[in-house]
mmCIF entry with sequence, helices, sheets and N, C-alpha, C, O atoms, coordinates in Angstrom:
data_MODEL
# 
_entry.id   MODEL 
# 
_entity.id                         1 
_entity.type                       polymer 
_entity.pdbx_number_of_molecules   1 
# 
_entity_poly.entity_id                      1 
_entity_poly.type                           'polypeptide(L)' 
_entity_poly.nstd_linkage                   no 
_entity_poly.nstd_monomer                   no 
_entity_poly.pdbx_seq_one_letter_code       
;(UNK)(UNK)(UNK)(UNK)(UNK)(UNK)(UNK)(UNK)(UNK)(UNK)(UNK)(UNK)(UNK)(UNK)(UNK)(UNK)
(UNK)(UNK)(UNK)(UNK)(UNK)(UNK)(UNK)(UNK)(UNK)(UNK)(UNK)(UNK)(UNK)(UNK)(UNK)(UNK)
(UNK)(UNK)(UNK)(UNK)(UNK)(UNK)(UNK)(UNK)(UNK)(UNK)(UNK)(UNK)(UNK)(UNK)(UNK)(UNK)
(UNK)(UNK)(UNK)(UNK)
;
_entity_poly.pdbx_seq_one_letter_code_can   XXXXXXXXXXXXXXXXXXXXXXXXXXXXXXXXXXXXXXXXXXXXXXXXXXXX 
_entity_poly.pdbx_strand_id                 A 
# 
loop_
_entity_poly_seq.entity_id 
_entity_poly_seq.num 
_entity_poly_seq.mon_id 
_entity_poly_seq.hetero 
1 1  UNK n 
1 2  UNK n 
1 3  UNK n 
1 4  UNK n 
1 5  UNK n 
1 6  UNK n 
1 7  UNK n 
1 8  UNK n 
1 9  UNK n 
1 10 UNK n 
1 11 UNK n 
1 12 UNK n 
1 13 UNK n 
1 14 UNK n 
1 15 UNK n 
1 16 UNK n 
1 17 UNK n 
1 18 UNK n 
1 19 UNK n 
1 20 UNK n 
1 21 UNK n 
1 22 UNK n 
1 23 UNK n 
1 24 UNK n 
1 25 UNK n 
1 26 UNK n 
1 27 UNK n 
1 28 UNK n 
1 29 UNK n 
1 30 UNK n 
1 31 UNK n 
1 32 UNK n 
1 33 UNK n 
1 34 UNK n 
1 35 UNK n 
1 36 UNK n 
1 37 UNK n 
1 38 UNK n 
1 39 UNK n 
1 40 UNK n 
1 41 UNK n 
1 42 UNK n 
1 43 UNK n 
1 44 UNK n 
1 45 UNK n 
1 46 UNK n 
1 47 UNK n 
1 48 UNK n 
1 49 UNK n 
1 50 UNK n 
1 51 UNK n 
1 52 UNK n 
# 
_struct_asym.id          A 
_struct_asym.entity_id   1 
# 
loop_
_struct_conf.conf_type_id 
_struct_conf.id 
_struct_conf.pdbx_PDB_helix_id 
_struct_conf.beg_label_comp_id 
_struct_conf.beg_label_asym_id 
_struct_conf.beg_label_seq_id 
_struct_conf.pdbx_beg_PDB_ins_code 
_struct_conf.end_label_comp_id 
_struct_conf.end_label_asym_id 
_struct_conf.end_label_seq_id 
_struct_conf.pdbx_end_PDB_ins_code 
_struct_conf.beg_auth_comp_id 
_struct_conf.beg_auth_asym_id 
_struct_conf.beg_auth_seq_id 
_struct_conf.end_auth_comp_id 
_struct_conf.end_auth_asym_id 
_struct_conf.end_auth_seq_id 
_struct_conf.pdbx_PDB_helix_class 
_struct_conf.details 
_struct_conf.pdbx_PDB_helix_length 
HELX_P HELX_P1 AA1 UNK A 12 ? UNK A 19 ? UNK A 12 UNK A 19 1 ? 8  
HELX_P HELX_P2 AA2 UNK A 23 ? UNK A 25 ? UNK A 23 UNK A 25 5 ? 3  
HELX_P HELX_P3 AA3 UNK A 33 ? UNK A 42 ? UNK A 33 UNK A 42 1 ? 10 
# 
_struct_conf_type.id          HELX_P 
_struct_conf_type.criteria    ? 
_struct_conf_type.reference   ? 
# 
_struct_sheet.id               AA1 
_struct_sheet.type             ? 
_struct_sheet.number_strands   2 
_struct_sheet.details          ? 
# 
_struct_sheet_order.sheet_id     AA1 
_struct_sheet_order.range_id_1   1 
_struct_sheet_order.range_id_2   2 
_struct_sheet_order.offset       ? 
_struct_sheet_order.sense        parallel 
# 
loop_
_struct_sheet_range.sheet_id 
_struct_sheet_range.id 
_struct_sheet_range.beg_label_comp_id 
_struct_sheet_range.beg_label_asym_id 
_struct_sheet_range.beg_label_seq_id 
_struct_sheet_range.pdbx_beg_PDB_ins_code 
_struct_sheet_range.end_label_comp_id 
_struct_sheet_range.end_label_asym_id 
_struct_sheet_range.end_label_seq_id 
_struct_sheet_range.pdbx_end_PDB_ins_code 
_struct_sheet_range.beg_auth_comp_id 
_struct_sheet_range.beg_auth_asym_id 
_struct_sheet_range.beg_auth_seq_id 
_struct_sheet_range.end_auth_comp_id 
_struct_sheet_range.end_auth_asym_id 
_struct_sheet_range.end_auth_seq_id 
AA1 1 UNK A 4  ? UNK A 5  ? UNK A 4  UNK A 5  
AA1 2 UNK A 26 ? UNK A 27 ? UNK A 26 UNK A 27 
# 
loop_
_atom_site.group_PDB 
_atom_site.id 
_atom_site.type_symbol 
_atom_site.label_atom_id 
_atom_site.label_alt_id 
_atom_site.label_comp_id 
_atom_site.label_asym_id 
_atom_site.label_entity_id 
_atom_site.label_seq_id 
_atom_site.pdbx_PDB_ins_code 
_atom_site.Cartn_x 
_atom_site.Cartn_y 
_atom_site.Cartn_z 
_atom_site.occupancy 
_atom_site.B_iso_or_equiv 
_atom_site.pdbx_formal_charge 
_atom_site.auth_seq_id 
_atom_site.auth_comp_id 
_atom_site.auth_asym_id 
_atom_site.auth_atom_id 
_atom_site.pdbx_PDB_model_num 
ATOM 1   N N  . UNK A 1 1  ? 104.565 92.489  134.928 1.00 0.00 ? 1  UNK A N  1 
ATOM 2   C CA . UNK A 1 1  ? 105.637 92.044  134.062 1.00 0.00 ? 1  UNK A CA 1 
ATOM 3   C C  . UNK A 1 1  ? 106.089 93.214  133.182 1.00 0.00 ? 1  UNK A C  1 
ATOM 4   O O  . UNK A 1 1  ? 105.392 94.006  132.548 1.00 0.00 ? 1  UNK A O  1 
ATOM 5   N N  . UNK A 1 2  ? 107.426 93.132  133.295 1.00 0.00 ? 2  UNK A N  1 
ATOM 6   C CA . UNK A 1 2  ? 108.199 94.641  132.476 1.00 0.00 ? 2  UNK A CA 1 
ATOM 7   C C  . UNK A 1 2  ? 107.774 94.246  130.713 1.00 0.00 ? 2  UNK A C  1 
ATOM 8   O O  . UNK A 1 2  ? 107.493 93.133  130.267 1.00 0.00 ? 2  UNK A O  1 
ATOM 9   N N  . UNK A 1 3  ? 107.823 95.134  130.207 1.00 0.00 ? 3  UNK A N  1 
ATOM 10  C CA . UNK A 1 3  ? 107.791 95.216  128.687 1.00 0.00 ? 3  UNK A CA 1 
ATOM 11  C C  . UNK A 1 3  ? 109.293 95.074  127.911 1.00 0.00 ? 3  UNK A C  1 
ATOM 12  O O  . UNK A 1 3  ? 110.294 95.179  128.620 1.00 0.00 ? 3  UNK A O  1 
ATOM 13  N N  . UNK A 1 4  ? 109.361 94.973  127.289 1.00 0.00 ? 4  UNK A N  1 
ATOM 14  C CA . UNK A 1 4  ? 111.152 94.986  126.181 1.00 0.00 ? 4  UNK A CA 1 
ATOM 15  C C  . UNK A 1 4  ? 111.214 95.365  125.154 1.00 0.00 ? 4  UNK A C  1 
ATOM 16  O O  . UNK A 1 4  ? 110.455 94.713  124.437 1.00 0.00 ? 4  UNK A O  1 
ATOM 17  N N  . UNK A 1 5  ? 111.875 96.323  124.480 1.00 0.00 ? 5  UNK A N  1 
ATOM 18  C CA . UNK A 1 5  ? 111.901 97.111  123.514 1.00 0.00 ? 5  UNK A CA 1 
ATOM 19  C C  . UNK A 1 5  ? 113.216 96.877  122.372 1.00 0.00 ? 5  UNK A C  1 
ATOM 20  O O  . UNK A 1 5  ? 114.401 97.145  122.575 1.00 0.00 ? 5  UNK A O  1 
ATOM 21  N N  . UNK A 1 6  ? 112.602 96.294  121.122 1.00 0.00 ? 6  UNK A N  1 
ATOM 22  C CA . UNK A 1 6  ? 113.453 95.657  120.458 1.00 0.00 ? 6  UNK A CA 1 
ATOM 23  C C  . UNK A 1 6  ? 113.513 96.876  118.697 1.00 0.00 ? 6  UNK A C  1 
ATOM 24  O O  . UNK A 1 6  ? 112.783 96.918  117.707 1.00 0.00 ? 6  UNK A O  1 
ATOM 25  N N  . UNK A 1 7  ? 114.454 97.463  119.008 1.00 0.00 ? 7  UNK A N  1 
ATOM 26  C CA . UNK A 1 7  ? 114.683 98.013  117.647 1.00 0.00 ? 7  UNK A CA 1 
ATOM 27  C C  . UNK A 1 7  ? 115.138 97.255  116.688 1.00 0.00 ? 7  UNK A C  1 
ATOM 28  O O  . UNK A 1 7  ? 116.017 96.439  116.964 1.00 0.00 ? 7  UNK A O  1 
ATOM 29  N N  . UNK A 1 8  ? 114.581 97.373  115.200 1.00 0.00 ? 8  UNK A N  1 
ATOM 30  C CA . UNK A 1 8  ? 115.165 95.946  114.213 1.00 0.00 ? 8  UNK A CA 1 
ATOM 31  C C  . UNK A 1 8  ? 115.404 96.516  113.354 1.00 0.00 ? 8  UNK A C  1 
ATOM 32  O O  . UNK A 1 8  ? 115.464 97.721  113.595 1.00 0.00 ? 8  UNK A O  1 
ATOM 33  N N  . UNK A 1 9  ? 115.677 96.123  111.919 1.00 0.00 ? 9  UNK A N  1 
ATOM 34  C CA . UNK A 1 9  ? 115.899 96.907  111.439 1.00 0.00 ? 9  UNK A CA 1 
ATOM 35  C C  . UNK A 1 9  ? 114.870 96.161  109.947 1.00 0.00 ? 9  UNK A C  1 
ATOM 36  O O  . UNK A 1 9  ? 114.994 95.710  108.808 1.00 0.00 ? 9  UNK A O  1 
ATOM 37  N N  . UNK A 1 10 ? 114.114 96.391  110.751 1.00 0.00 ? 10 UNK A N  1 
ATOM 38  C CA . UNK A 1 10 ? 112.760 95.924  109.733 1.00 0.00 ? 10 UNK A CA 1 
ATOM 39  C C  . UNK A 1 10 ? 112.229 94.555  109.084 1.00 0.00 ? 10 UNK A C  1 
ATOM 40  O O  . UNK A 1 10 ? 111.119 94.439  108.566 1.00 0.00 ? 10 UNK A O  1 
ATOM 41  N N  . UNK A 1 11 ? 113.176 93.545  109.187 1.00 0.00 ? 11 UNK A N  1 
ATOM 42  C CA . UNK A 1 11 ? 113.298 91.804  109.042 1.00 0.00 ? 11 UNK A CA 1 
ATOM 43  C C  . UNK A 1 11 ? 112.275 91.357  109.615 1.00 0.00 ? 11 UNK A C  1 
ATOM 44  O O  . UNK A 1 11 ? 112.188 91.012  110.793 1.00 0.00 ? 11 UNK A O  1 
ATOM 45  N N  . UNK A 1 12 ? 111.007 91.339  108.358 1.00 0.00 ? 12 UNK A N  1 
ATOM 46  C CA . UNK A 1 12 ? 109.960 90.908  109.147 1.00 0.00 ? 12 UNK A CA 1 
ATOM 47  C C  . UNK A 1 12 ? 110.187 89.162  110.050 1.00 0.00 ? 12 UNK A C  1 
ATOM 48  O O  . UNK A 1 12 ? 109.725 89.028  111.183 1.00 0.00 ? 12 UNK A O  1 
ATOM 49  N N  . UNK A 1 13 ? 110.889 88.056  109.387 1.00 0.00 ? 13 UNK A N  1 
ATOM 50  C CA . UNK A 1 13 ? 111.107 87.529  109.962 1.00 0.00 ? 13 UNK A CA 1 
ATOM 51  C C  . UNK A 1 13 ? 112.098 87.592  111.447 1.00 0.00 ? 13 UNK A C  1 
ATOM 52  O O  . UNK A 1 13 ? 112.396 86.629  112.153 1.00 0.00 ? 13 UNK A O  1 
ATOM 53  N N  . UNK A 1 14 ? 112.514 89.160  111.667 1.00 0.00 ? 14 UNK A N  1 
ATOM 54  C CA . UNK A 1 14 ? 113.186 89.062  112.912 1.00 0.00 ? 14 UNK A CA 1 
ATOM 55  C C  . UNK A 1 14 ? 111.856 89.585  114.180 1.00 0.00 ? 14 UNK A C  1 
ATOM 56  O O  . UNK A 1 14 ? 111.982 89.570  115.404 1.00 0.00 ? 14 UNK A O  1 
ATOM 57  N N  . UNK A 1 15 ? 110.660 90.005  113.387 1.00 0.00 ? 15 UNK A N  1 
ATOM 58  C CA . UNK A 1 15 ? 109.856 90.911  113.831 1.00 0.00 ? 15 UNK A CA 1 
ATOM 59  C C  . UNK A 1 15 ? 108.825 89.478  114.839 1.00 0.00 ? 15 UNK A C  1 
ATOM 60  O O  . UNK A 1 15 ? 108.348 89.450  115.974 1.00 0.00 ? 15 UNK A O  1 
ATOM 61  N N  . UNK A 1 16 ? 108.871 88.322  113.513 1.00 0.00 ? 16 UNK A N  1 
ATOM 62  C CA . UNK A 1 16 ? 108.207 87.320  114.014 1.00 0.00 ? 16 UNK A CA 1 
ATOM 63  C C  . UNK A 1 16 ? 108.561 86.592  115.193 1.00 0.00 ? 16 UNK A C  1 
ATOM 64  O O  . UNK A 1 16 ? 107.837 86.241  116.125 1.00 0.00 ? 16 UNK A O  1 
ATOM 65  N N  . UNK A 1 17 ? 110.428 86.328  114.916 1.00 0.00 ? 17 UNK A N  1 
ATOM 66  C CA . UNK A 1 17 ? 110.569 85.681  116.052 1.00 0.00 ? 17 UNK A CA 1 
ATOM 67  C C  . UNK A 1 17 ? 110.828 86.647  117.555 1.00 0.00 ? 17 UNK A C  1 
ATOM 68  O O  . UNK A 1 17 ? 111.565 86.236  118.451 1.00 0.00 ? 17 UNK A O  1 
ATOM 69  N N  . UNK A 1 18 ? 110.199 87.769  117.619 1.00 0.00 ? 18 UNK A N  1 
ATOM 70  C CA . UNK A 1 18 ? 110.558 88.514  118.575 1.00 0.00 ? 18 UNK A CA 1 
ATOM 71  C C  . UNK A 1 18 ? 108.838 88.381  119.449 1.00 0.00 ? 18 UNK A C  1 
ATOM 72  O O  . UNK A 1 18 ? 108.568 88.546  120.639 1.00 0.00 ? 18 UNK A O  1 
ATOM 73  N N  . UNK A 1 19 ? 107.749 87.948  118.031 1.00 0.00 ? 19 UNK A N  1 
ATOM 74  C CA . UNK A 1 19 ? 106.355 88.264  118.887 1.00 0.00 ? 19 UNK A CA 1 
ATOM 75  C C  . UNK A 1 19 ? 105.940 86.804  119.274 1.00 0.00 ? 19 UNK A C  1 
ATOM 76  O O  . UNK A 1 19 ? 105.024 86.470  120.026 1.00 0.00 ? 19 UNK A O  1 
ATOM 77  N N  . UNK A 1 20 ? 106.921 85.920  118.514 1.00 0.00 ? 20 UNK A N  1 
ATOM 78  C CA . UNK A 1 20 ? 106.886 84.401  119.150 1.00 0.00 ? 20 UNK A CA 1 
ATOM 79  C C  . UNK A 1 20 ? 107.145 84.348  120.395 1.00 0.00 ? 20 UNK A C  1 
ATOM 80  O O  . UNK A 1 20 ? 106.325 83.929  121.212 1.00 0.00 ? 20 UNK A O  1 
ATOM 81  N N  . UNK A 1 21 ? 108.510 84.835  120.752 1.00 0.00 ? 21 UNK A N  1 
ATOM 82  C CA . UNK A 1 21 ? 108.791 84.644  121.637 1.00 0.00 ? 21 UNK A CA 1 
ATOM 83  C C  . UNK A 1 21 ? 108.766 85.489  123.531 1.00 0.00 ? 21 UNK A C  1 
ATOM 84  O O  . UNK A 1 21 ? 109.073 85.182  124.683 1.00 0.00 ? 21 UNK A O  1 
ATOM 85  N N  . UNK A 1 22 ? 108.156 86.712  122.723 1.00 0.00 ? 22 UNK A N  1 
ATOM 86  C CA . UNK A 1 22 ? 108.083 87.626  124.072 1.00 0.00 ? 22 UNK A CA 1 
ATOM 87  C C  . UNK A 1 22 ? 106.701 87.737  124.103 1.00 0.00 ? 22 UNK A C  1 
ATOM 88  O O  . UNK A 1 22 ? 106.117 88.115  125.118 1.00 0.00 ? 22 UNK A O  1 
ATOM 89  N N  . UNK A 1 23 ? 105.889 87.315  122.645 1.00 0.00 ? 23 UNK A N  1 
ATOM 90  C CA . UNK A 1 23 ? 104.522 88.028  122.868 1.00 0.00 ? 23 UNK A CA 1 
ATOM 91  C C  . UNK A 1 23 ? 104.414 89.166  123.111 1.00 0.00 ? 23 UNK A C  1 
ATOM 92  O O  . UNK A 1 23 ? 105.268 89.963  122.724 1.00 0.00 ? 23 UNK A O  1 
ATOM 93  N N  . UNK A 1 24 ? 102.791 89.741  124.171 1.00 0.00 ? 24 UNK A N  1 
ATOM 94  C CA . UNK A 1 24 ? 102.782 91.222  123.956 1.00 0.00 ? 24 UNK A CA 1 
ATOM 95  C C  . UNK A 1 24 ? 103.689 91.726  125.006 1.00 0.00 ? 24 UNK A C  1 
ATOM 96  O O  . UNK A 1 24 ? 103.322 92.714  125.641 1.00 0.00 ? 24 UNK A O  1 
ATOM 97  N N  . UNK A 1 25 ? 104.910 91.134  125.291 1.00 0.00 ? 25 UNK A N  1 
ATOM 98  C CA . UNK A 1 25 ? 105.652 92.035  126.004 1.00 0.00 ? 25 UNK A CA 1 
ATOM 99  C C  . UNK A 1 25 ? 107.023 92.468  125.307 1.00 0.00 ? 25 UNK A C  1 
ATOM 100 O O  . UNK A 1 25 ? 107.977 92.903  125.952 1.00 0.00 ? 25 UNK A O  1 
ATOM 101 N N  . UNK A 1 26 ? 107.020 92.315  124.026 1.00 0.00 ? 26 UNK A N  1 
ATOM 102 C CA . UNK A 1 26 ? 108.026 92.426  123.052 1.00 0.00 ? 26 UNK A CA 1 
ATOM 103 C C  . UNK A 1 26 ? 107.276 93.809  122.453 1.00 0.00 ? 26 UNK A C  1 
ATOM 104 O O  . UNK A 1 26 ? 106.239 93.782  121.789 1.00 0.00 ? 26 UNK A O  1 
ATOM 105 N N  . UNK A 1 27 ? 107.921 94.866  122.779 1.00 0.00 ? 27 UNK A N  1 
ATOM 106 C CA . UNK A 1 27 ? 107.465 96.033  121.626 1.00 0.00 ? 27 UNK A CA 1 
ATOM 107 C C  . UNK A 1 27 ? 108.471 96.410  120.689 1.00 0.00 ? 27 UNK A C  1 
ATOM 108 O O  . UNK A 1 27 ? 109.628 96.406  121.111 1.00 0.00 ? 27 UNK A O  1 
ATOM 109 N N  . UNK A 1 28 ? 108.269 96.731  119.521 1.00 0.00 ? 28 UNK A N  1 
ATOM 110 C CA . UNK A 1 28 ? 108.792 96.227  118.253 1.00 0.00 ? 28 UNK A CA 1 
ATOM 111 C C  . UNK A 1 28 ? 109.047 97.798  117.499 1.00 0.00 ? 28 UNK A C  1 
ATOM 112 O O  . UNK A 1 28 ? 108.259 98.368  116.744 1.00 0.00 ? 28 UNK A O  1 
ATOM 113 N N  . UNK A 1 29 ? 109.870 98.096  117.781 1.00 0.00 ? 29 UNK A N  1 
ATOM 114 C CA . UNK A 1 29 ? 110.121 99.544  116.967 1.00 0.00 ? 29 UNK A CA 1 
ATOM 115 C C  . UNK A 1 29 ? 110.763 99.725  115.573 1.00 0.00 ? 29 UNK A C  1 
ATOM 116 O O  . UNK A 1 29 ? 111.813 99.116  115.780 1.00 0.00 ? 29 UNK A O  1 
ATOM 117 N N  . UNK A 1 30 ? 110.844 100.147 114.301 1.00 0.00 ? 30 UNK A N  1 
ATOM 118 C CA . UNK A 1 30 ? 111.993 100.261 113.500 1.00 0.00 ? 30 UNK A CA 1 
ATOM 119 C C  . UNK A 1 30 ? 112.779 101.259 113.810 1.00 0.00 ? 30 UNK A C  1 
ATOM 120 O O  . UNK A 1 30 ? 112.502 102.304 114.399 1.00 0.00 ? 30 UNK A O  1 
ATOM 121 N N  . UNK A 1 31 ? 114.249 100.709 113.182 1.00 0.00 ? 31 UNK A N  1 
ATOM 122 C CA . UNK A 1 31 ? 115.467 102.162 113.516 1.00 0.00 ? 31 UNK A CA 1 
ATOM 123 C C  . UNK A 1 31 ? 114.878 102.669 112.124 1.00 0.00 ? 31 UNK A C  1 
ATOM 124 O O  . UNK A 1 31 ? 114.349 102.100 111.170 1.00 0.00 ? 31 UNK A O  1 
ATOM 125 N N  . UNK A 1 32 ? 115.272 104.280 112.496 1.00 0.00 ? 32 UNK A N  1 
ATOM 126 C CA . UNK A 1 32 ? 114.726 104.988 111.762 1.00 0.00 ? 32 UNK A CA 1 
ATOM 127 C C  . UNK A 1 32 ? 115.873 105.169 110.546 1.00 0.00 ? 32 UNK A C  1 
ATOM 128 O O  . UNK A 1 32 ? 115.682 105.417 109.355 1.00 0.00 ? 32 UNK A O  1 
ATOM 129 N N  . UNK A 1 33 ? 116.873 105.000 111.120 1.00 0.00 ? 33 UNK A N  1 
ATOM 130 C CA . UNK A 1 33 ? 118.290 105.090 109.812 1.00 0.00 ? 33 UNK A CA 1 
ATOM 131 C C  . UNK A 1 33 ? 118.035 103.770 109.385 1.00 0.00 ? 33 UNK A C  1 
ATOM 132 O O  . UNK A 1 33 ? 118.619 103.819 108.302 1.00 0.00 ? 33 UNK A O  1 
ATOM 133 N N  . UNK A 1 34 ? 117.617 102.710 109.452 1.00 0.00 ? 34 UNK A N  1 
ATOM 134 C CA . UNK A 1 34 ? 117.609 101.721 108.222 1.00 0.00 ? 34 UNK A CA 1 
ATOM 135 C C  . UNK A 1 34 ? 116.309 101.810 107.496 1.00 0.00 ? 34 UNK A C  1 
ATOM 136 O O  . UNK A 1 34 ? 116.063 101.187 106.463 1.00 0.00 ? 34 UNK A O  1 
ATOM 137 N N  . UNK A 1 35 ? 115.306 102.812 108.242 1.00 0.00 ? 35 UNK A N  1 
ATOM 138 C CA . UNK A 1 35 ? 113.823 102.857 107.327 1.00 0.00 ? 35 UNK A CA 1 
ATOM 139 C C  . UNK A 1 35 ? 114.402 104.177 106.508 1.00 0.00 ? 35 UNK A C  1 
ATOM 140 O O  . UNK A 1 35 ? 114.149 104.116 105.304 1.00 0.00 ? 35 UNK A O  1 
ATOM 141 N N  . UNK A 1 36 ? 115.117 105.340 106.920 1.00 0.00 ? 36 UNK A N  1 
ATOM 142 C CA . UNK A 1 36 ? 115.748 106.199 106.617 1.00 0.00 ? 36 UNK A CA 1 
ATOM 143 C C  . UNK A 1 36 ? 116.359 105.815 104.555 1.00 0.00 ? 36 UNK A C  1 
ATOM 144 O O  . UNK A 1 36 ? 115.998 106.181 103.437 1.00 0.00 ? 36 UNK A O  1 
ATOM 145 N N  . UNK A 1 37 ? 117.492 104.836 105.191 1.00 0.00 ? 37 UNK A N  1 
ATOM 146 C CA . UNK A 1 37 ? 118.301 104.088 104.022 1.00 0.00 ? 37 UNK A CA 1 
ATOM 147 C C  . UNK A 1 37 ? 117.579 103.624 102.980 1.00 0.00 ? 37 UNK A C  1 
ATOM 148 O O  . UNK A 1 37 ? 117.752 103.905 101.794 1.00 0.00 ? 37 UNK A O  1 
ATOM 149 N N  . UNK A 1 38 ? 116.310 102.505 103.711 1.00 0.00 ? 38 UNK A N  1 
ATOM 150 C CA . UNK A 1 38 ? 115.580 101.854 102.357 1.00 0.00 ? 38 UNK A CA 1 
ATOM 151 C C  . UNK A 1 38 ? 114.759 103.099 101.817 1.00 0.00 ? 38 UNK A C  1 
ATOM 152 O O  . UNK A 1 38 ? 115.170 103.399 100.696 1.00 0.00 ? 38 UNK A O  1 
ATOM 153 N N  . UNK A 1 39 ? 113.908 103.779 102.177 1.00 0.00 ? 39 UNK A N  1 
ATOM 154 C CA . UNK A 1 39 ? 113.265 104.614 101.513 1.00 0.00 ? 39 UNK A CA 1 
ATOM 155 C C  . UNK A 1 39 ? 114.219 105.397 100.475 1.00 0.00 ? 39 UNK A C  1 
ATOM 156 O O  . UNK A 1 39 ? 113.713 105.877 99.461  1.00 0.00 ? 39 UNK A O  1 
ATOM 157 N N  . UNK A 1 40 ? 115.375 105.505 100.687 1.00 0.00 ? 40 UNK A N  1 
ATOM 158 C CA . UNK A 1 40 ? 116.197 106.775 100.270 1.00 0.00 ? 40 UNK A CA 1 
ATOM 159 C C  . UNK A 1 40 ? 116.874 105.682 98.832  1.00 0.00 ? 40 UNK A C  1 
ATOM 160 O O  . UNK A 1 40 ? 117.147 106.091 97.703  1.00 0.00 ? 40 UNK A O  1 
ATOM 161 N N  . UNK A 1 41 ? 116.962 104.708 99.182  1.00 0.00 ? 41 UNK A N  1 
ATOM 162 C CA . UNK A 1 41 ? 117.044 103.804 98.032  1.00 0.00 ? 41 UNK A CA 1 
ATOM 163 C C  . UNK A 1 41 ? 116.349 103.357 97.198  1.00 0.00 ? 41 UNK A C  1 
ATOM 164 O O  . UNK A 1 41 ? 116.696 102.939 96.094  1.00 0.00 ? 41 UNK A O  1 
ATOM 165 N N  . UNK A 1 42 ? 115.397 103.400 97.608  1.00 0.00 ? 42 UNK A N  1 
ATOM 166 C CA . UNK A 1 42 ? 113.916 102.789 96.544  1.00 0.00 ? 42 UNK A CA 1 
ATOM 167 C C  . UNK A 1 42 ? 113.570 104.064 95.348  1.00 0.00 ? 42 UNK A C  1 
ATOM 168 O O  . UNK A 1 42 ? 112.941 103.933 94.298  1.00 0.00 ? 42 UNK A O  1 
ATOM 169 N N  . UNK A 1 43 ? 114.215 105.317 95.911  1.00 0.00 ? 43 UNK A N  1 
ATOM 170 C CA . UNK A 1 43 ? 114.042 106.473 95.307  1.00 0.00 ? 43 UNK A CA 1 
ATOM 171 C C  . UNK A 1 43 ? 114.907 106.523 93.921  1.00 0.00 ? 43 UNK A C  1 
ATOM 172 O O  . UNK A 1 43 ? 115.964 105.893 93.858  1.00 0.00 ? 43 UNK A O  1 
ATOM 173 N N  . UNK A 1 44 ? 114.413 107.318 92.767  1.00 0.00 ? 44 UNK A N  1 
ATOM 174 C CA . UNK A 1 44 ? 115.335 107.569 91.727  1.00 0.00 ? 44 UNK A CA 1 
ATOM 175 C C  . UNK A 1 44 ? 116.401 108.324 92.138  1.00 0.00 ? 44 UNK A C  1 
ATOM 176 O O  . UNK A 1 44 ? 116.341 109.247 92.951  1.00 0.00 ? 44 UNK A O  1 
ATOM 177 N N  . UNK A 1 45 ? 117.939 107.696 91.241  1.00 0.00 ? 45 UNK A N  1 
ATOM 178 C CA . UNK A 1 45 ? 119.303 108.683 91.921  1.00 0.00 ? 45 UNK A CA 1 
ATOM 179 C C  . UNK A 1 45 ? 118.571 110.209 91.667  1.00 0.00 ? 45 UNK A C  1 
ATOM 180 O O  . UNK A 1 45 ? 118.771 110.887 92.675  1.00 0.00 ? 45 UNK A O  1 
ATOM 181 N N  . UNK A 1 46 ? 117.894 110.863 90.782  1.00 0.00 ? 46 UNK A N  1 
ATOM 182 C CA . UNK A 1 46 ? 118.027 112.081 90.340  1.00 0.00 ? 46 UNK A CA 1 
ATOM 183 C C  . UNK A 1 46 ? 116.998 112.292 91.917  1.00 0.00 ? 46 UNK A C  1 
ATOM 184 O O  . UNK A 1 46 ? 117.522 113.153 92.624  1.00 0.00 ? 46 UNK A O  1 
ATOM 185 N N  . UNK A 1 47 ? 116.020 111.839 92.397  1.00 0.00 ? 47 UNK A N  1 
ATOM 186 C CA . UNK A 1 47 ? 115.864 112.366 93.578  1.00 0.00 ? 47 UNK A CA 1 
ATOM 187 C C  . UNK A 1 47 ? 116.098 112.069 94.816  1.00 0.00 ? 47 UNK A C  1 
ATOM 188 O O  . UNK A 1 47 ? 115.187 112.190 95.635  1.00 0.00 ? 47 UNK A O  1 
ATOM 189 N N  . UNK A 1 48 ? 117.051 111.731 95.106  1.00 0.00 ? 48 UNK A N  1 
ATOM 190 C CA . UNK A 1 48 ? 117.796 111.538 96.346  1.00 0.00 ? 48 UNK A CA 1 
ATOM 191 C C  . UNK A 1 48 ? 119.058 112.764 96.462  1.00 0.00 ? 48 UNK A C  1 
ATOM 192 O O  . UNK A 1 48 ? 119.741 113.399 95.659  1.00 0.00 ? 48 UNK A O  1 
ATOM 193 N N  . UNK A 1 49 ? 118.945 112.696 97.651  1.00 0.00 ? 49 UNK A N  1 
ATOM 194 C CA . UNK A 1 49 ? 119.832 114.465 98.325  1.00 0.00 ? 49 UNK A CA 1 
ATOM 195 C C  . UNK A 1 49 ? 121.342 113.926 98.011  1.00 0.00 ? 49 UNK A C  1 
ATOM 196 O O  . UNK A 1 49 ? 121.582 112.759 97.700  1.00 0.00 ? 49 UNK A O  1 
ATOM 197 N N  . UNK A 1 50 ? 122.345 114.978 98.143  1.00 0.00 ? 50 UNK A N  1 
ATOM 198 C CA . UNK A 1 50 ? 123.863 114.591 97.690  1.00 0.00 ? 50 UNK A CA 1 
ATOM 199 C C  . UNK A 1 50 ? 124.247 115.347 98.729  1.00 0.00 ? 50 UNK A C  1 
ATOM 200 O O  . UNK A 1 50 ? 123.680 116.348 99.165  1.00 0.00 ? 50 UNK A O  1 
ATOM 201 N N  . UNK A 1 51 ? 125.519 114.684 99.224  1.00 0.00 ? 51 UNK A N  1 
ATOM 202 C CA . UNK A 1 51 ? 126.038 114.903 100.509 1.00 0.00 ? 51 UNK A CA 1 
ATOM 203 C C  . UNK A 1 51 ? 127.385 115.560 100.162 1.00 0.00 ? 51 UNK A C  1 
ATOM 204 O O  . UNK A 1 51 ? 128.317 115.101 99.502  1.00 0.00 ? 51 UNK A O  1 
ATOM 205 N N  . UNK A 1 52 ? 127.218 117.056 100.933 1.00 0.00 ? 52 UNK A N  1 
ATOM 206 C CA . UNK A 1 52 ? 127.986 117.932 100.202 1.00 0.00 ? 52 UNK A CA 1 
ATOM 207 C C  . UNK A 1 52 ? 129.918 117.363 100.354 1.00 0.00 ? 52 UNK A C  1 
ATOM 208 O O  . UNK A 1 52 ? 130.797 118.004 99.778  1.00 0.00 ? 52 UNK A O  1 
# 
């Protein structure tokens, strides 16, 4: 049985209904631009980069 590869964008409840429903043939990746975004937000403005 093939595997399926589901990029999310971190919704643990999207994470759940993906291992409900495929089980271990659901592999579960984050996009890296929305882990990218939240980290870069959680940050103080004075340290976050400025886009020239």
């Amino acid at each position: 049985m093939r595997s399926l590869l589901f990029v999310i964008d971190g919704a643990k409840v999207l994470r759940r209904a993906i291992a409900d429903a495929f089980g271990s043939r659901g592999l579960i990746r984050r996009c890296r631009e929305h882990k990218k975004r939240n980290v870069t937000n959680a940050l103080p403005e004075r340290m976050r980069a400025t886009d020239p």
